[in-house]
N, C-alpha and C positions, 0 to 999 in steps of 0.2 A: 512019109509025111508030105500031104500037101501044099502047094504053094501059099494057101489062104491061110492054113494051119501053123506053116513055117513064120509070115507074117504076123501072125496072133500073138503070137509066143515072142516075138520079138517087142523090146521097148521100145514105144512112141519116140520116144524124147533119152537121148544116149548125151553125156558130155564127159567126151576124155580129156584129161590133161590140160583142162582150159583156162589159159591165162590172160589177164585184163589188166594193157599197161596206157600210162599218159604218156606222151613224149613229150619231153623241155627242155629248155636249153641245158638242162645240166644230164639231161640223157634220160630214158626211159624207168618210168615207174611204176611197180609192180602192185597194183590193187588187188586183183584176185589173182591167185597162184594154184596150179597144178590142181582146178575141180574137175572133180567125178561126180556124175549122179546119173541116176535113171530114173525113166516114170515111165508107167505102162499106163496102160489107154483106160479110162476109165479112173484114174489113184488121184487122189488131192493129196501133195506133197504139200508139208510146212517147210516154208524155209525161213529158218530162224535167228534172231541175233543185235545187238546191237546198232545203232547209224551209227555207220564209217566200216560195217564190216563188208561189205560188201553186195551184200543181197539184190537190191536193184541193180545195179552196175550188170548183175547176172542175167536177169528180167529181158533188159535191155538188150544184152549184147546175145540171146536168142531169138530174138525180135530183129535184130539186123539195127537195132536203131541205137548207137553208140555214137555220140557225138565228137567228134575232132576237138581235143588231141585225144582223144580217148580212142582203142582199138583192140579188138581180137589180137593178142600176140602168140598165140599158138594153141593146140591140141583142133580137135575136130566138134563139133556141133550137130549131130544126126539126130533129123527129123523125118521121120518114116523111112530112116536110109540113107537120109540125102544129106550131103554135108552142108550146113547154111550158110560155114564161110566162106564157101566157093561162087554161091550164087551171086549174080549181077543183081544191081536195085530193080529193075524192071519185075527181075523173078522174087524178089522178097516181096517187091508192092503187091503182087499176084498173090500170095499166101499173107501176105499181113490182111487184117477183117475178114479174112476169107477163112482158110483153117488154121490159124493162127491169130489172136488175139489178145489185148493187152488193156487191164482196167486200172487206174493211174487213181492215187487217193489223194489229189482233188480233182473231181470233175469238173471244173471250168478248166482244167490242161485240155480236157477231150471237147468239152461244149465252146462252141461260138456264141459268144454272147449276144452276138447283133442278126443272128439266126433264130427262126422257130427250132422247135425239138421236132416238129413235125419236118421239118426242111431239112433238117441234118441226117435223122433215122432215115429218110426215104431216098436222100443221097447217097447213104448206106448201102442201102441196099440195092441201089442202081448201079453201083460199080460195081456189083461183082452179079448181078441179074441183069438176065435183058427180061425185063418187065416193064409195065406201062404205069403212071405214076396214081393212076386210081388204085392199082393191085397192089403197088408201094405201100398206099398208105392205109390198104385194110392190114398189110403186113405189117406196119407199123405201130398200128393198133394192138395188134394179137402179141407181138412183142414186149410192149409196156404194160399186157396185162398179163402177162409172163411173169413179169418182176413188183407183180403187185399193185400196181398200179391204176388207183380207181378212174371214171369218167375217162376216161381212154379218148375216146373220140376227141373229145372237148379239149382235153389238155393237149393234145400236138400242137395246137395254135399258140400255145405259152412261149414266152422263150424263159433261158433259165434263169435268170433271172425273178421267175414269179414262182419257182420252183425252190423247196425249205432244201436245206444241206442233203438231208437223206434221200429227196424224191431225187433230185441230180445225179447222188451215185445210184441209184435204182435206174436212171435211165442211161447213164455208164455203162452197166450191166448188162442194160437190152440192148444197148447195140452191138457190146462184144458177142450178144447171143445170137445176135443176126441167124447168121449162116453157121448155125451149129459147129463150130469150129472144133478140131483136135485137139488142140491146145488152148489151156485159155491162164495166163500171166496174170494175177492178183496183187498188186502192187500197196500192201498196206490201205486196202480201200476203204475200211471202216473206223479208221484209228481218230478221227476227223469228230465220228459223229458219237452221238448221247448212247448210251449204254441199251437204253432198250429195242433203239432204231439198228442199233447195232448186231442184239440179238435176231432180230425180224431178218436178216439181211444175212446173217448165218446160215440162218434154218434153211432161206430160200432158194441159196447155194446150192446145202447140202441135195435140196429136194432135185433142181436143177443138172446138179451131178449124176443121182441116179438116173434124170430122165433121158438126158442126151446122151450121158454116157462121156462128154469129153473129159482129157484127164488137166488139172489143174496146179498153178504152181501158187502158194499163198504166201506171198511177203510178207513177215511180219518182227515186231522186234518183243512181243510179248504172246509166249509159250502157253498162258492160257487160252488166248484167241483160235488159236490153232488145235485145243483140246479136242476140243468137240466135233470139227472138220476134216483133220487129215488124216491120211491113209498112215502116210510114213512121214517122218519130223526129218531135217538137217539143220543141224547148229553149226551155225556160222562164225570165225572169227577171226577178225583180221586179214579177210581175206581167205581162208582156208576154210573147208570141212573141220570140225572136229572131235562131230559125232554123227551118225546117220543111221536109222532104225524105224521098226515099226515104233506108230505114236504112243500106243501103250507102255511099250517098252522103255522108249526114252523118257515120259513121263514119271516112270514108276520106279524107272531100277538104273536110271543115268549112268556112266562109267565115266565121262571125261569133267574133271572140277570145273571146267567153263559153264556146262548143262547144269551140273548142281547148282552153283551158284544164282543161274538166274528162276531156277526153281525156288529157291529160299529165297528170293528179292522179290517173290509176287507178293503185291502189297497186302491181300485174303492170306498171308502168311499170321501168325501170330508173334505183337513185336516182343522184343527182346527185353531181359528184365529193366533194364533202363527205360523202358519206354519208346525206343527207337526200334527202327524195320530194319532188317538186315541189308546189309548192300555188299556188293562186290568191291572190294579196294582198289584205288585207282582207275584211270582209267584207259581206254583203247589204243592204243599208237597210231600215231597218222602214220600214212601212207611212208613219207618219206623215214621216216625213223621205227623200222618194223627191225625186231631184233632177233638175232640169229637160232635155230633151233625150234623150240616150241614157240611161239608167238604170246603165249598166254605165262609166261613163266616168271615175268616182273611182277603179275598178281597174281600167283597162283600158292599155295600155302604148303603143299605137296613139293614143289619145285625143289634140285638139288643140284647137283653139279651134273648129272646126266641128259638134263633138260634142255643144256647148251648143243646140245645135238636136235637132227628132225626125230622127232618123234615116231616112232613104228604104226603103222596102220593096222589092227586088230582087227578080226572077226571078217563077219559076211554078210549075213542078216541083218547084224546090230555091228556096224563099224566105230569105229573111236582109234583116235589119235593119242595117245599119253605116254608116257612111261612110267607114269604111276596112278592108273583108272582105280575110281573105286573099284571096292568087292558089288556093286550092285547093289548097295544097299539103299532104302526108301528113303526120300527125302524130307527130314522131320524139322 
């Protein structure tokens, strides 16, 4: 096997054992605990779950950009090999907009408001090109009509302000695509907008995905968004994996009662004979008051006295955490 071949085969994006703590005065607190996941070059992973389980906190903290008290407290972060928590800021600035990228669901976090969009894309791309600012901004151009984006020319001159909710994350979007990046971090970008701008903004992903070929991480806390898109699903909770699979798979044949559950809370579900939508009981635990064992076992209806234990990690393909997964059966 050759070296190029060796490389191929190997994932993009590797995270062992990685855990994400605050520190406070009453001592370190444990967000995300003992993740694993992989993405190979080319996959749009979902990653799925409720706010407060963790998902951004993840985003972030392979982006390098984790803010104090918040920190990497252990395992490794391999990106094409290279452990990210080792790198100095210098070396992350270099790979952040470069082949690494990160689209934030609202875009005025990424846009300058007292900027043109024309000033900002072509700053863009000047930090990581030595180009001349005329070549900037036909690339700039070619960029926002990438992501759809009519009168191309004419609108750089906007700032965003004169730009609707959707055309912002669309120009969100072209900067992360700049420089065709390997990675590119999805942070709930569409959760913001109207359902059909939302659809448009899927498709153009997907289209985007095949074209470049980069591979994709999609924050999201609703399991439909992510139907259509990802290669592979991870359900998040609490802080932990607690199922990881191809998307069909987790869609159709769930095994951990966390994934079912929010499969039966899609509101396209049919309600219940009362009249009401089904919902998961209870709800998440904060950070400081995470309880011993399974995480999911105060609301979980399966739970028994074994649960007070961590839960075994099953499978390979299709992983899940439980001690008492479904049989795989579809979710009705």
């Amino acid at each position: 096997m050759t070296d190029a071949t060796a490389k191929a085969d190997e994932p993009l994006l590797d995270l062992s054992d990685v855990s994400i703590v605050f520190d406070t005065a009453d001592g370190p607190l444990v967000a995300v605990d003992q993740l694993r996941l992989r993405l190979a070059r080319g996959q749009v992973l979902g990653l799925v779950g409720e706010s407060g389980s963790g998902k951004s906190l993840t985003g972030f903290a392979i982006m390098g950009a984790l803010d104090p008290p918040g920190r990497v407290g252990g395992g490794r972060i391999l990106f094409d090999g290279e452990d990210l928590t080792t790198l100095d800021p210098a070396a992350l600035r270099r790979l952040r907009g470069n082949r690494m990228a990160m689209i934030l669901q609202d875009p005025m976090l990424t846009l300058n408001p007292t900027l043109t969009i024309g000033t900002q894309i072509i700053e863009a791309i000047r930090a990581h090109r030595p180009v001349g600012r005329a070549e900037a901004r036909r690339l700039a151009v070619a960029a926002m009509r990438r992501v759809g984006i009519g009168d191309a020319e004419k609108r750089l001159d906007s700032y965003p302000h004169e730009y609707s909710g959707g055309m912002r994350q669309r120009v969100s979007i072209a900067i992360a695509l700049l420089h065709a990046p390997d990675l590119i971090i999805a942070d709930e970008p569409t959760t913001a907008l109207d359902v059909t701008v939302q659809a448009q903004i899927l498709l153009e992903v997907r289209r985007l995905v095949e074209e470049m070929g980069s591979a994709w991480i999609w924050i999201s806390h609703d399991l439909s968004v992510v139907a259509g898109l990802a290669d592979r699903i991870a359900v998040m909770y609490a802080g932990r994996i607690v199922e990881e699979g191809p998307a069909r798979t987790v869609l159709t044949r769930p095994r951990h009662p966390y994934t079912q559950g929010l499969l039966r809370s899609a509101p396209d579900n049919p309600p219940l004979a009362d009249g009401r939508l089904w919902q998961i009981a209870g709800s998440a635990p904060a950070i400081a008051h995470r309880v011993s064992g399974c995480r999911f076992r105060p609301r979980c209806p399966r739970a028994d006295a074994a649960c007070a234990e961590p839960p075994p990690d099953s499978g390979t393909t299709h992983r899940f955490a439980c001690w008492h997964p479904h049989d795989g059966e579809a979710v009705r």
